[in-house]
Structure formats: C-alpha cells, structure tokens
MDAnalysis code that builds the backbone (N, CA, C; Angstrom):
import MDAnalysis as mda
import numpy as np

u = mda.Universe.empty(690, n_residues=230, atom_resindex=np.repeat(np.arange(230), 3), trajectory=True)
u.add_TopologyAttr("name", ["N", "CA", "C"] * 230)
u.add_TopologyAttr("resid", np.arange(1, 231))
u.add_TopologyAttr("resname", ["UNK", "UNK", "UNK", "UNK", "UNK", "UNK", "UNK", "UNK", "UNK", "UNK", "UNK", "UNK", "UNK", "UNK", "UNK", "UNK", "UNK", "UNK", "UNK", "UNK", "UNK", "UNK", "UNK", "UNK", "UNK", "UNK", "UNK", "UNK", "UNK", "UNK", "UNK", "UNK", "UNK", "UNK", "UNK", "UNK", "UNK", "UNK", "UNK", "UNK", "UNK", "UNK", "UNK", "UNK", "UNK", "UNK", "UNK", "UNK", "UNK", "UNK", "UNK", "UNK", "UNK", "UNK", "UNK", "UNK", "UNK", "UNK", "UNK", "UNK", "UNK", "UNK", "UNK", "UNK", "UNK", "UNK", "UNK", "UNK", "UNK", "UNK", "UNK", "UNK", "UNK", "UNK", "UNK", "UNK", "UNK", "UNK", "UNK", "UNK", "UNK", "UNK", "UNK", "UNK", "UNK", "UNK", "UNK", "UNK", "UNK", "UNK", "UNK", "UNK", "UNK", "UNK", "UNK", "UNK", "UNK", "UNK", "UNK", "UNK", "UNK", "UNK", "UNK", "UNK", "UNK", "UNK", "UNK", "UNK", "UNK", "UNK", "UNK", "UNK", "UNK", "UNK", "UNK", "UNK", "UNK", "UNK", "UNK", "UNK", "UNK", "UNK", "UNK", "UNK", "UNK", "UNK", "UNK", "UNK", "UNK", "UNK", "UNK", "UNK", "UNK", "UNK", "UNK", "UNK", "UNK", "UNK", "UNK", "UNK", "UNK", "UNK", "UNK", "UNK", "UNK", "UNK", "UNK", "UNK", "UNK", "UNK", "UNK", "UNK", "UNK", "UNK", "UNK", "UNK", "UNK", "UNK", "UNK", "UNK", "UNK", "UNK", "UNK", "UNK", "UNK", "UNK", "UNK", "UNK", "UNK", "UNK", "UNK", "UNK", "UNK", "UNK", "UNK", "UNK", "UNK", "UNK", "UNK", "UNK", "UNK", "UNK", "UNK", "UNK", "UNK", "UNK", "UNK", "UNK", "UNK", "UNK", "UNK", "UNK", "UNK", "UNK", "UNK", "UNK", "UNK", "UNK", "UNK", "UNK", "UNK", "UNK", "UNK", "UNK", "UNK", "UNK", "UNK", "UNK", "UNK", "UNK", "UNK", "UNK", "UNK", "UNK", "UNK", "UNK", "UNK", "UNK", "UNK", "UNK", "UNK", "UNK", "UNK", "UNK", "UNK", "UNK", "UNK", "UNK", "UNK", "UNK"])
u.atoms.positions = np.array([
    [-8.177, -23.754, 7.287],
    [-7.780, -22.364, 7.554],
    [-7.820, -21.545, 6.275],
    [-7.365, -22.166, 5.286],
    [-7.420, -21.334, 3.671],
    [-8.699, -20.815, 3.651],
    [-9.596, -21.832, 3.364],
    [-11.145, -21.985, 2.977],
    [-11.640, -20.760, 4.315],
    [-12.058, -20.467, 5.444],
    [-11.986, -19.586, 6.063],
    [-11.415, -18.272, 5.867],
    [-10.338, -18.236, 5.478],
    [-9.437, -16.935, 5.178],
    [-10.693, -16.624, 4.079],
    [-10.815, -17.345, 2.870],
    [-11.177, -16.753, 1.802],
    [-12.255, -16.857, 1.636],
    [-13.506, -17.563, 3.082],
    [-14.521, -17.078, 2.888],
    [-14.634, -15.346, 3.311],
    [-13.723, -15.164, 4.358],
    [-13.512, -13.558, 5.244],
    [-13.549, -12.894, 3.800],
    [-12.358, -12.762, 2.975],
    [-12.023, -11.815, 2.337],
    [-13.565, -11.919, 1.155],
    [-13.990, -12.719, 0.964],
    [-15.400, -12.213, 0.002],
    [-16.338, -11.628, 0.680],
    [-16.480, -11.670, 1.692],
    [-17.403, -11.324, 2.689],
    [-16.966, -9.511, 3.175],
    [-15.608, -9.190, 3.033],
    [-15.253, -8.522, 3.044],
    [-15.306, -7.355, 1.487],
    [-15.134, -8.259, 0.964],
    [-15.217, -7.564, -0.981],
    [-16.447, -6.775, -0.987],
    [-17.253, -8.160, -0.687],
    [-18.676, -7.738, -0.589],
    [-19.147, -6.509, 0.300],
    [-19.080, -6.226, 1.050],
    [-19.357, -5.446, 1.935],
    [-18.621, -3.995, 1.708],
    [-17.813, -3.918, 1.506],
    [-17.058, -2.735, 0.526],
    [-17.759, -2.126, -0.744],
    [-18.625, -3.088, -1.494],
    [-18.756, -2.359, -2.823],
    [-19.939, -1.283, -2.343],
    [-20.429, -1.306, -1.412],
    [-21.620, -0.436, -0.746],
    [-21.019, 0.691, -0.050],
    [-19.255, 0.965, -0.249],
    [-18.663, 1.685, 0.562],
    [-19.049, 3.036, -0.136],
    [-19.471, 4.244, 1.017],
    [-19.395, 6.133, 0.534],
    [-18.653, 6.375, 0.240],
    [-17.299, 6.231, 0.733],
    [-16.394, 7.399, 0.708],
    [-15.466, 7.230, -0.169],
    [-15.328, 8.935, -0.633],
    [-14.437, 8.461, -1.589],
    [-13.007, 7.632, -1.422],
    [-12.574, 7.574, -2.982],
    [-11.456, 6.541, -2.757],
    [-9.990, 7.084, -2.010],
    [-10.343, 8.509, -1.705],
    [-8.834, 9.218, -0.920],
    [-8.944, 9.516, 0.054],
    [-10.146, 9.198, 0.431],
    [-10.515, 9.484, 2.323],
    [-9.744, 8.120, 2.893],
    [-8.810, 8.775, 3.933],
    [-8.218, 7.761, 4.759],
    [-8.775, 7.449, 5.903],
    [-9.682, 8.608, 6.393],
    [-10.528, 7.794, 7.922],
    [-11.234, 6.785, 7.789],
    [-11.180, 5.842, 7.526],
    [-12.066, 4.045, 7.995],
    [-11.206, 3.144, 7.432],
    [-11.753, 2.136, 8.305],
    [-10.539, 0.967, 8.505],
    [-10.579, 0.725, 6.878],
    [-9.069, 0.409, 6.873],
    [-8.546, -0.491, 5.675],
    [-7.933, -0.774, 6.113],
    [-6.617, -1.371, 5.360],
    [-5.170, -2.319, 4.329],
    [-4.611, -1.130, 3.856],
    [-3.942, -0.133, 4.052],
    [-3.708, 0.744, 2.864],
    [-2.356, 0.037, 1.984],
    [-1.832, -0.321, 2.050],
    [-0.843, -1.426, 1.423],
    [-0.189, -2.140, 2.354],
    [-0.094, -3.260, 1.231],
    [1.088, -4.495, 1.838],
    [2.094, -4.199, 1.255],
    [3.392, -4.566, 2.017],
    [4.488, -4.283, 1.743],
    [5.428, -5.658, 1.999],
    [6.140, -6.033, 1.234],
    [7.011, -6.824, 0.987],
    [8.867, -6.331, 0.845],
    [9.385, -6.546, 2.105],
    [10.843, -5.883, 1.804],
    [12.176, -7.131, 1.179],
    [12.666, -7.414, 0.396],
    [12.480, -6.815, -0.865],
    [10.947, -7.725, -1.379],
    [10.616, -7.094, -2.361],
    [8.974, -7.917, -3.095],
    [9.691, -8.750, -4.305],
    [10.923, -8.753, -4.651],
    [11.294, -9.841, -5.289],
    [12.778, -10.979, -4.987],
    [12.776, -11.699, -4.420],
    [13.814, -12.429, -4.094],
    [14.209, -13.609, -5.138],
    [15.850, -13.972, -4.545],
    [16.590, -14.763, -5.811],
    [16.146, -16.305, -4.396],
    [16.312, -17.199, -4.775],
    [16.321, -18.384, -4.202],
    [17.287, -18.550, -3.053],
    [16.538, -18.961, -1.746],
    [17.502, -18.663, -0.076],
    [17.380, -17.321, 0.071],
    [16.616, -15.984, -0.710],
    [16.999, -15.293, 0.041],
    [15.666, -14.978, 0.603],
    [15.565, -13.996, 1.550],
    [14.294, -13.987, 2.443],
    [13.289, -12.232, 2.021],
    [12.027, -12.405, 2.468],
    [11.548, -10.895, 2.480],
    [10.648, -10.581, 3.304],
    [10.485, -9.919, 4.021],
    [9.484, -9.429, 5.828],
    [8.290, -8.442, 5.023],
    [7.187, -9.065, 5.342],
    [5.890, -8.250, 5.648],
    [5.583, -7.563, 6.161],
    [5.189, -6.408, 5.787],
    [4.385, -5.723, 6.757],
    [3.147, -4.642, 6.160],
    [2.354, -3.667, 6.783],
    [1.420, -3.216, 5.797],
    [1.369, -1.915, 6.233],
    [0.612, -1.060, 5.806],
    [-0.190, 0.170, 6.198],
    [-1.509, 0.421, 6.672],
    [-2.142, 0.297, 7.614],
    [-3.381, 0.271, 8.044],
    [-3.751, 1.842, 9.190],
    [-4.813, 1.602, 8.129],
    [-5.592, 2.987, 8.850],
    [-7.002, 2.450, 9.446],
    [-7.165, 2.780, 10.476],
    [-8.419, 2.875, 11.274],
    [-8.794, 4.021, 11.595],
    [-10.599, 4.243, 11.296],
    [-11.005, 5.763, 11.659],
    [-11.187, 5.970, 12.939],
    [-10.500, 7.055, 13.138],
    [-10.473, 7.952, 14.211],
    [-9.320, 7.364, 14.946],
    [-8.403, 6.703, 14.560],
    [-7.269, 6.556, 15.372],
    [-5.647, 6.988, 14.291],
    [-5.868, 7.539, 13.145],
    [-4.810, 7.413, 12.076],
    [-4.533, 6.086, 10.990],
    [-3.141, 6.184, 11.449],
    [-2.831, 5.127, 9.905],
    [-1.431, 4.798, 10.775],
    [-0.667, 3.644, 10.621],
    [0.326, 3.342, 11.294],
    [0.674, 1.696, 10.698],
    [2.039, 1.964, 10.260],
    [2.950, 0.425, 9.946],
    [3.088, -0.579, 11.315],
    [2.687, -1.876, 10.598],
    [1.870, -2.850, 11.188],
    [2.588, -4.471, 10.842],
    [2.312, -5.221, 11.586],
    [2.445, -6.571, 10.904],
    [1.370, -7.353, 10.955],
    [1.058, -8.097, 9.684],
    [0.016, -8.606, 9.787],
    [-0.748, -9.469, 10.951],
    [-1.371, -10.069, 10.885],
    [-1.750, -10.818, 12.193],
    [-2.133, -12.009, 11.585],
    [-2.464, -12.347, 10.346],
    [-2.105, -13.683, 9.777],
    [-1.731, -13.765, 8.486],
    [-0.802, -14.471, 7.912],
    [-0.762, -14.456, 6.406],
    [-0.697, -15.825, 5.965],
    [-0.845, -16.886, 4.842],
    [-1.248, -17.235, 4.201],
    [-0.643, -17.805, 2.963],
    [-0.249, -19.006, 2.450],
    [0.117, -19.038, 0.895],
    [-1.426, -19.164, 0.034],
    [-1.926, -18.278, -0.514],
    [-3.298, -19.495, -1.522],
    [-2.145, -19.783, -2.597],
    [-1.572, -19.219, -3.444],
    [-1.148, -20.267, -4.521],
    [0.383, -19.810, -5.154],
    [0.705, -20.756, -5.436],
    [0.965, -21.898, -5.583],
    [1.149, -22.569, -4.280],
    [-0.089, -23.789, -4.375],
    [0.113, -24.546, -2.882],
    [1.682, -25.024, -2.343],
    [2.214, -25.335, -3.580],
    [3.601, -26.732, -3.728],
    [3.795, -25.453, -3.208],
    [4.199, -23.997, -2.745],
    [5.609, -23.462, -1.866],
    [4.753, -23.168, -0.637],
    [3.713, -23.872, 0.097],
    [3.215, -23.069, 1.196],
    [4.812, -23.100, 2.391],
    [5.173, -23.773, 2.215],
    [5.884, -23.473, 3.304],
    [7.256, -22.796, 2.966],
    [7.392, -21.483, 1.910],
    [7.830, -20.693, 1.480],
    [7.578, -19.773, 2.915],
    [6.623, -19.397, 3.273],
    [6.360, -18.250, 4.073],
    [6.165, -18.815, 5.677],
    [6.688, -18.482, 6.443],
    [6.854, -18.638, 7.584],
    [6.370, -17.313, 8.840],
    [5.223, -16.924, 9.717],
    [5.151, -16.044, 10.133],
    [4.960, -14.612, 8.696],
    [5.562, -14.278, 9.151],
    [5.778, -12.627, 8.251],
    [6.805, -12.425, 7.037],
    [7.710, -13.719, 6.885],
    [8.682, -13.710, 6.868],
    [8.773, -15.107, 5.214],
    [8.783, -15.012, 3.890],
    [9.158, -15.530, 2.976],
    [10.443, -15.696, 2.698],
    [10.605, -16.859, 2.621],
    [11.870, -17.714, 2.152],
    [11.741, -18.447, 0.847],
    [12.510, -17.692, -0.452],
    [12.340, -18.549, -1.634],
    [13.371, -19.656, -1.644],
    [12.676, -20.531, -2.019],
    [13.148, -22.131, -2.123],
    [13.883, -21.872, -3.267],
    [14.374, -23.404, -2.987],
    [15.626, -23.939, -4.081],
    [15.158, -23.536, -5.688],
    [16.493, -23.520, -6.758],
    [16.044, -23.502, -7.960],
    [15.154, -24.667, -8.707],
    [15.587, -26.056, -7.762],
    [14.671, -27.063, -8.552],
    [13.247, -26.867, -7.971],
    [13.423, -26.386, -6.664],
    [11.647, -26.108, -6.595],
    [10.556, -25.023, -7.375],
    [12.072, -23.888, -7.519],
    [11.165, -22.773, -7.969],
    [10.895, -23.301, -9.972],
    [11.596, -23.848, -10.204],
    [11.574, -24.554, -11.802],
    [10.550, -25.469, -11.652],
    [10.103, -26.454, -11.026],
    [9.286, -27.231, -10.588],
    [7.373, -26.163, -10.285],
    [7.757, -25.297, -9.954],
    [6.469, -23.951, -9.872],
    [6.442, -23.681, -10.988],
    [7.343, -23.375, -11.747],
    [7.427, -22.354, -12.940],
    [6.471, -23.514, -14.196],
    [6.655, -24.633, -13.896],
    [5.881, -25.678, -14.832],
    [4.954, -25.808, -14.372],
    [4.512, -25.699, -13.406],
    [3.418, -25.911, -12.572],
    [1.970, -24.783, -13.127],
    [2.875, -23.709, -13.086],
    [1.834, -22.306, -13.491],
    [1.975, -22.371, -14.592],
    [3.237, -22.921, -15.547],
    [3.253, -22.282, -17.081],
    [3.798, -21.338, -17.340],
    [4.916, -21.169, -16.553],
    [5.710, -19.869, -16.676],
    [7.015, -20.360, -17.549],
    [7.785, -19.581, -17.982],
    [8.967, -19.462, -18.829],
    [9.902, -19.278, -17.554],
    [10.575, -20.549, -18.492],
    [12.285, -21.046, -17.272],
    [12.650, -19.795, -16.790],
    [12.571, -18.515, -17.242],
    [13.168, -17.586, -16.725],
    [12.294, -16.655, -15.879],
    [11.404, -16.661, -15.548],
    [9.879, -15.757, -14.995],
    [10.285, -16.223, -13.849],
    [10.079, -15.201, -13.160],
    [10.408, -15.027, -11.695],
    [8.545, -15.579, -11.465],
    [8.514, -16.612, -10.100],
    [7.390, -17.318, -9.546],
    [6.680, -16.293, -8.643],
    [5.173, -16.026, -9.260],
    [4.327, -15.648, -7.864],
    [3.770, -16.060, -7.077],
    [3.933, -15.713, -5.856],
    [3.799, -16.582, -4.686],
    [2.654, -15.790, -4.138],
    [1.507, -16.098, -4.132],
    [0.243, -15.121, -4.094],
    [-0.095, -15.740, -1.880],
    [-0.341, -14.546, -1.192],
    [-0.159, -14.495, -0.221],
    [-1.778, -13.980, 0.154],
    [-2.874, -14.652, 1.164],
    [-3.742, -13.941, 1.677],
    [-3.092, -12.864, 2.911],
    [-3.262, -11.489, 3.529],
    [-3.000, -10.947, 4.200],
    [-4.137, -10.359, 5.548],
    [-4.299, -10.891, 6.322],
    [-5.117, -10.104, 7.419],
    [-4.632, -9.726, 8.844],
    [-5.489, -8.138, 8.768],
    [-4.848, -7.508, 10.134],
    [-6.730, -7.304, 10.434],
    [-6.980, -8.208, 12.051],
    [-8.210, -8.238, 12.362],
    [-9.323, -8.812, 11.301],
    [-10.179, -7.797, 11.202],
    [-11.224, -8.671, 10.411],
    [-11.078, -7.959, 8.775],
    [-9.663, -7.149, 8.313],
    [-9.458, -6.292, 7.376],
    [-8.630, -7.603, 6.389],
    [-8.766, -7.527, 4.972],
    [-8.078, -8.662, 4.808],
    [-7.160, -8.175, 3.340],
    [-6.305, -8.336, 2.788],
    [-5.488, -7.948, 1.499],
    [-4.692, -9.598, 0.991],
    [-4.450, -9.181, -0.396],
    [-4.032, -9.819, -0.929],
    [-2.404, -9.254, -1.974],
    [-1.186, -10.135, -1.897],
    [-0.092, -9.463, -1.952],
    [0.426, -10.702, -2.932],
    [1.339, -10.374, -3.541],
    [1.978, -11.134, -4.471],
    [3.571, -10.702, -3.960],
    [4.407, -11.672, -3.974],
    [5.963, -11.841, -3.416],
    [6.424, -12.691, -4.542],
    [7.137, -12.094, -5.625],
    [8.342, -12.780, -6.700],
    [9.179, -13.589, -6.158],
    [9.041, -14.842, -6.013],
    [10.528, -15.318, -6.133],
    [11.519, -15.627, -7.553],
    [12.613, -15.874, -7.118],
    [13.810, -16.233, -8.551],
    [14.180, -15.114, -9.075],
    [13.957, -13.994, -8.798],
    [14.787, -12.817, -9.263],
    [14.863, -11.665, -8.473],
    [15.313, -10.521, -8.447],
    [15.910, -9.811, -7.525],
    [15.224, -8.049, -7.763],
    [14.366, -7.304, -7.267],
    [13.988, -6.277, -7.454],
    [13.610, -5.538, -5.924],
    [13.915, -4.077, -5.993],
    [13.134, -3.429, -4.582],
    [12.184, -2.794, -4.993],
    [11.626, -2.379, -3.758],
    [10.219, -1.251, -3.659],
    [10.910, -0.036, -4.132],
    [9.795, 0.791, -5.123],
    [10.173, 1.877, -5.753],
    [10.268, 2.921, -4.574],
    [11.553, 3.941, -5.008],
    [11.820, 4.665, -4.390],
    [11.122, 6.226, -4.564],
    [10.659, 6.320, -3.251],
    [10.130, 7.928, -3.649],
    [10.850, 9.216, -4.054],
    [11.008, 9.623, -5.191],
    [11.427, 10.682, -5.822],
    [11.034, 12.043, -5.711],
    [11.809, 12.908, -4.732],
    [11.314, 14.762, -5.435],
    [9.719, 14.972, -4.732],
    [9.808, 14.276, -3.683],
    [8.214, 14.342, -3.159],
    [8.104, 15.920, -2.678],
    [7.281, 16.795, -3.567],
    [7.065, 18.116, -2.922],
    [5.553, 18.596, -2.240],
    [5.379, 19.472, -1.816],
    [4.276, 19.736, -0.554],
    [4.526, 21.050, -0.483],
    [3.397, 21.607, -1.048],
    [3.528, 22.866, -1.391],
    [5.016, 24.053, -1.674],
    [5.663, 23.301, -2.747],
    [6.667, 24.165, -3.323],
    [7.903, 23.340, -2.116],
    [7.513, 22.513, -1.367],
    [8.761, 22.214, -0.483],
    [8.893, 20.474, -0.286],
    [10.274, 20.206, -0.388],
    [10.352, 18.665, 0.425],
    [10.481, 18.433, 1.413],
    [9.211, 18.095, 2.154],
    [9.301, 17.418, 3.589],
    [9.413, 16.345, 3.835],
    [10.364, 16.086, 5.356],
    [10.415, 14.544, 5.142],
    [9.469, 13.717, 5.823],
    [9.562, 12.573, 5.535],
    [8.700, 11.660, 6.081],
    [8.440, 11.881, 7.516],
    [6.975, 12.133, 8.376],
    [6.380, 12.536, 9.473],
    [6.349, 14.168, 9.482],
    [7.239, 14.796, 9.031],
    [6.782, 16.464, 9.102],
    [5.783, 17.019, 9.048],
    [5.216, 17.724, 10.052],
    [4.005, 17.919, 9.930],
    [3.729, 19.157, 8.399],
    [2.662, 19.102, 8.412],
    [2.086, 19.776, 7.323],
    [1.060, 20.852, 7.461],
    [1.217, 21.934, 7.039],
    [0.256, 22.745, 7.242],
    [-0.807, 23.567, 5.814],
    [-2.208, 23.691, 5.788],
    [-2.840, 24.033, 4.463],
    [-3.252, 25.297, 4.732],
    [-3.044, 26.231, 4.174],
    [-3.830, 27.564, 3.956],
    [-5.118, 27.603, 4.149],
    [-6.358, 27.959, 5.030],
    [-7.659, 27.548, 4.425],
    [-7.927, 27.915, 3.435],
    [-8.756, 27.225, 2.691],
    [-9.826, 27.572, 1.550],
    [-8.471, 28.214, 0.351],
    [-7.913, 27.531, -0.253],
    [-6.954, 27.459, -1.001],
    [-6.116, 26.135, -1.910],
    [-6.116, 26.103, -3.006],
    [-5.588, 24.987, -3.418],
    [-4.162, 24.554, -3.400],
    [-3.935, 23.755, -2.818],
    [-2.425, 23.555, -1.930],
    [-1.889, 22.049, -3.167],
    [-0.474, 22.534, -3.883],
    [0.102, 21.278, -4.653],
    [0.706, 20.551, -3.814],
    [0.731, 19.278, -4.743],
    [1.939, 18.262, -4.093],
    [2.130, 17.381, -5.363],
    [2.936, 16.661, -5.017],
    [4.155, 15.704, -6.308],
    [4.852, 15.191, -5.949],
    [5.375, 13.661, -6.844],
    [6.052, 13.012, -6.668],
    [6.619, 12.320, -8.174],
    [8.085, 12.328, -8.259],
    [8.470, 11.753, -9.819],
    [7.934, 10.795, -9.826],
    [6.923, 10.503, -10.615],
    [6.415, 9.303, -11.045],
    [5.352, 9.041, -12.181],
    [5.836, 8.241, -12.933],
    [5.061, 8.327, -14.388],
    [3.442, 7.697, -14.366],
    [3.028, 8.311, -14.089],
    [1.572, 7.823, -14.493],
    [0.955, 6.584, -15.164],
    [1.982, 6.549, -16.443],
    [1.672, 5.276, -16.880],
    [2.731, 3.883, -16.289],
    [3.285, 4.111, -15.604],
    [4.259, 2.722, -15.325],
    [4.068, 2.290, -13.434],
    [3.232, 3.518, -12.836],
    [3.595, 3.569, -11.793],
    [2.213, 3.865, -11.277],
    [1.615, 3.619, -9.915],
    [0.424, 3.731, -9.232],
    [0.585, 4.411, -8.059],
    [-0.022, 5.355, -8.661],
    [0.635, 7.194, -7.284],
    [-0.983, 6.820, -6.491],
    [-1.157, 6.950, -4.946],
    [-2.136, 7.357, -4.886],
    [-2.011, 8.799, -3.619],
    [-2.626, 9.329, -3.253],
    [-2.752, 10.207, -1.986],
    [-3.949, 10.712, -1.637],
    [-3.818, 9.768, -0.214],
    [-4.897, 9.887, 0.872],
    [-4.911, 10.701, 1.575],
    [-6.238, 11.869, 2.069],
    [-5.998, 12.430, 3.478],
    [-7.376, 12.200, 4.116],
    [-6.769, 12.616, 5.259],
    [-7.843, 12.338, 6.242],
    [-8.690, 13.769, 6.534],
    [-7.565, 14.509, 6.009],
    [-8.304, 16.243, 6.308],
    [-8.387, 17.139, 4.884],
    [-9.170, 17.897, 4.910],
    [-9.662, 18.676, 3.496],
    [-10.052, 17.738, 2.571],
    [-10.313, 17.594, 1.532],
    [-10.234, 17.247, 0.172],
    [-9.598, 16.953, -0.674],
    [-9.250, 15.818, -1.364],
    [-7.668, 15.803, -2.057],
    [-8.635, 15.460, -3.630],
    [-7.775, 16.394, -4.735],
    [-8.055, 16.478, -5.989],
    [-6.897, 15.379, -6.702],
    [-7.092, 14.955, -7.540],
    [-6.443, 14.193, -8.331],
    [-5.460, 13.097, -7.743],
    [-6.487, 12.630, -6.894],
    [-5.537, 11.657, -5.578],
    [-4.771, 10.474, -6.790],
    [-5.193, 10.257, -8.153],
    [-4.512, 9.004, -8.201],
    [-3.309, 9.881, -9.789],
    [-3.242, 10.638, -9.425],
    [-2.128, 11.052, -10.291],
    [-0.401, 11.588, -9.457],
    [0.642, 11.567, -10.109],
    [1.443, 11.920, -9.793],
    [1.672, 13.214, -9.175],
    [0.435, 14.251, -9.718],
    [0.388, 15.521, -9.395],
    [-1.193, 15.601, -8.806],
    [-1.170, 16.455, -7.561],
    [-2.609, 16.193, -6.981],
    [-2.747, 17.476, -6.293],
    [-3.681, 17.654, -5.574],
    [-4.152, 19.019, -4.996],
    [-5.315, 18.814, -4.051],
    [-4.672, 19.727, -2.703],
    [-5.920, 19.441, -1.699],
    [-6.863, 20.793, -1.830],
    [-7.871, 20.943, -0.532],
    [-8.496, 21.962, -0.625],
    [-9.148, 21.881, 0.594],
    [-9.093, 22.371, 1.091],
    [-9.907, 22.720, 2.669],
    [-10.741, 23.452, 2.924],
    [-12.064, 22.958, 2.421],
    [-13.285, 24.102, 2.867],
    [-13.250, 23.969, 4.571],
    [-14.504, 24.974, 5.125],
    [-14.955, 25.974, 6.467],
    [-15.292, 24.527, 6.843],
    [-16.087, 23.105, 6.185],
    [-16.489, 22.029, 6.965],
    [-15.954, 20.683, 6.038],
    [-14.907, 20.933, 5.590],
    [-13.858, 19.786, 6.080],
    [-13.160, 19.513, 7.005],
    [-12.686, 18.455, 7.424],
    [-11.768, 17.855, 8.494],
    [-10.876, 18.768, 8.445],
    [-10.855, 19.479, 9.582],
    [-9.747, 20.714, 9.557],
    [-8.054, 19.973, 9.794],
    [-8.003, 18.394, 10.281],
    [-6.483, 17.971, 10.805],
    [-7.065, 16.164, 10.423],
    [-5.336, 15.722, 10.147],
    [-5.413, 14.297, 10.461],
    [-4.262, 14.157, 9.443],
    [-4.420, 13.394, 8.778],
    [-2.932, 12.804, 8.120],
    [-3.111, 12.654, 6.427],
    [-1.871, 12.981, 5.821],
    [-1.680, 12.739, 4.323],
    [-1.063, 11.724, 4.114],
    [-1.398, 10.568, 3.569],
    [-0.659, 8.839, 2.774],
    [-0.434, 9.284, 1.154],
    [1.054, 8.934, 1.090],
    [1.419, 8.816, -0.487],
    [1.938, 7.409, -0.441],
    [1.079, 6.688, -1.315],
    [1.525, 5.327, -1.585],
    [2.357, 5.673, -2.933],
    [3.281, 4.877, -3.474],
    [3.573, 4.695, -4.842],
    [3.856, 2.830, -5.149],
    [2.888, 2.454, -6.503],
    [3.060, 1.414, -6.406],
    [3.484, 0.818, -8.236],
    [4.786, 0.225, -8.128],
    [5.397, -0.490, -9.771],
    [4.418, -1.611, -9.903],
    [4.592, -1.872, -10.947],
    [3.632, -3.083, -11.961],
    [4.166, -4.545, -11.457],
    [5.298, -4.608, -10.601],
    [5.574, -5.568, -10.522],
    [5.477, -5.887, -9.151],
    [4.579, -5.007, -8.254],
    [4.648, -5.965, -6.637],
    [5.130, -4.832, -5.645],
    [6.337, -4.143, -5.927],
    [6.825, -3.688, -5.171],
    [5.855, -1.729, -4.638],
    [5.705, -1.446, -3.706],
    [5.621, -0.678, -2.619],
    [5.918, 0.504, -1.873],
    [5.946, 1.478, -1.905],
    [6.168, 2.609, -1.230],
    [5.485, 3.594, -0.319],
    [5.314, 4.074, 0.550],
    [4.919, 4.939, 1.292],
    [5.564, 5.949, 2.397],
    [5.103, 6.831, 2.124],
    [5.233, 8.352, 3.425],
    [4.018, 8.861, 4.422],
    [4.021, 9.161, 5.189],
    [2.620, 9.523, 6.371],
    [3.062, 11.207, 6.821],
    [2.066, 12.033, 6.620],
    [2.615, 12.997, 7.317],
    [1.369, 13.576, 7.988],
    [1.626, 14.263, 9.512],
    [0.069, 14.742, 9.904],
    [-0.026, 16.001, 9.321],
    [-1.360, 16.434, 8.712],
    [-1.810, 17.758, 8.229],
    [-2.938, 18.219, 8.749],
    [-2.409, 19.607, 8.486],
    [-3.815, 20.808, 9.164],
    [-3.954, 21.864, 8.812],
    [-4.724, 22.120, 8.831],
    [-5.438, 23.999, 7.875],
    [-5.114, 24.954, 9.330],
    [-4.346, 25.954, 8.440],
    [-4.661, 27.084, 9.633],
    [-5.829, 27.911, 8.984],
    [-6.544, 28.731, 10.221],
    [-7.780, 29.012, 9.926],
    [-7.496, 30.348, 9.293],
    [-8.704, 30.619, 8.566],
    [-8.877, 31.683, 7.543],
    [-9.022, 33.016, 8.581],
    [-8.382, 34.478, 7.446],
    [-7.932, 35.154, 8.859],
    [-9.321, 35.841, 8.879],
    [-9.213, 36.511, 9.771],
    [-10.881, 37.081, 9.882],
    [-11.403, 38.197, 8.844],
    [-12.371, 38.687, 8.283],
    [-12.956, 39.363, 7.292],
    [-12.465, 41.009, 8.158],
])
C-alpha cells in the first residue's frame, strides 16, 4: 500500500510541473492544505486531520482525507489511526528520536502521505511537544474585517486591498481566488483586480502557514459588481 501511495504521488508531481495556471488560481483540483488539529502533540495526546480541497467548478470545501498513511518513521506507523494521530509513549518517542538523530529534546516528525481521490499531499505531525495552528490576525478586505464565509464584493476594474498580521519572513501567507486576479498572492499584503473578462464570482482562500507544521485558513465567496455604464 506505501509503495502504491508513492508511486500516485510522483505521478502526480509529475504531471503538475506542466501545470498553466497561475499559483493563486483556485479553480482546479488540488490539496489546498492539510491540516493537523493540534500539528504538535505531547505523548497520549491525539490530533484529527483534515484538509482544504478545491475542485474546478465546484469551489473549495473542508474535507477528510480518504486515505492517510505513515511513510516515516516506519517504527510509529501505528501512531495514526484513520484521520486521527496518537503520539506514543516517551520511550517510544526517545527510541524515534535516535532513530532519526534527533536531540533528546526535538519534538519527532511523523511524516504522513495524504490523499483525497486521485489528489495526493504530504503533512508532517510533531510529536513530544505541544504547539497550535497559527491564528489569523486583523484579516482585512477592503478597509474591513469580515468574518469567515461573508460574502465579498469587488468594485470592477479597481484595485481592491486585503491583509493579514503576518510576517513575511516567519510565516507563509498565501491568497487564492477563483475570481479576478490576485496581485501579490504570497505576501501578507495582496491585491485583487477584476478586469471586463475575468471570472466575475467564486471564492477567496487565505491560507497562513508557521515553519513548524501548523495551518490556517478562511473561505469567503467573492464577486465584482459590474462597472456602471459610460
């Protein structure tokens, strides 16, 4: 079953590097992240999977995988159960930690294959120490905070801001849409734009992602109202 999984996902790699679109267009199937709640656990305690997947022409919508996987470290495959990781004892996770070459104190990665259908990701889950998914900060949308699902509306043919506290260098902002154009999708600060033959509607993804595993996201549907007449 491994050897299978990871012939899919090269086969999959492969077939991607021939991909058009840019990297902030959300219409065609992906993974848009895996998510791990919490992405770092202390020993006995547990953390649930789940992801972000967008398919074109149907949106983007939180998901559970449909198979997941230990590749490595083999010695904890049976760390993960279903969707669902359970970090083992301290003599096991000390027993990993020599195994990889890690320092008595390094929290163990537990490297996870992830597939929903024939889409496939790869996720890393800490055990032996204790951290959450970064929290989204000050997320604004044109001069305003909306909350998560609010719809959204763009001016046509106008450059529309958005933001989120997050440092550029410590942190991995991205934002996807499915409609207009998005400028500076992988910075903290970004900007759409909606020409006469862009996708006039569909949805905005703000992922935010820490150096260490952990995960964030918001979905909201967006749409241009039309330009008023001459």
């Amino acid at each position: 079953m491994k050897l299978a999984f990871l012939v899919v996902v090269f086969a999959v790699v492969a077939a991607c590097t021939g991909d058009v679109d840019p990297k902030w267009q959300l219409d065609h199937d992906r993974i848009v992240a895996v998510r791990a709640t919490p992405p770092h656990i202390p020993s006995g305690a547990t953390s649930q999977l789940d992801l972000l997947l967008a398919m074109k022409g149907a949106g983007t919508s939180a998901a559970l995988p449909d198979q997941a996987i230990v590749v490595s470290p083999m010695s904890l495959a049976d760390a993960l159960s279903g969707n669902t990781v359970t970090a083992p004892s301290e003599d096991r996770l000390a027993a990993a930690r020599t195994e990889l070459g890690l320092a008595a104190t390094d929290p163990v990665p537990l490297q996870l294959g992830i597939a929903s259908g024939t889409l496939t990701a790869v996720k890393t889950v800490y055990l032996g120490d204790s951290a959450d998914n970064p929290a989204l900060v000050n997320v604004t949308f044109d001069g305003t905070q909306p909350a998560d699902g609010d719809p959204l509306t763009v001016p046509a043919d106008t450059d529309v801001h958005m933001s989120v506290d997050a440092s550029d260098a410590t942190m991995i902002v991205n934002w996807l849409s499915s409609c207009g154009t998005m400028h500076d999708f992988d910075l903290h600060t970004a900007y759409i734009h909606v020409l006469p033959g862009d996708p006039q509607s569909g949805e905005l993804v703000l992922t935010v992602r820490d150096l260490v595993g952990g995960v964030s996201w918001e979905i909201w549907p967006i749409s241009a109202t039309p330009a008023p007449a001459p």
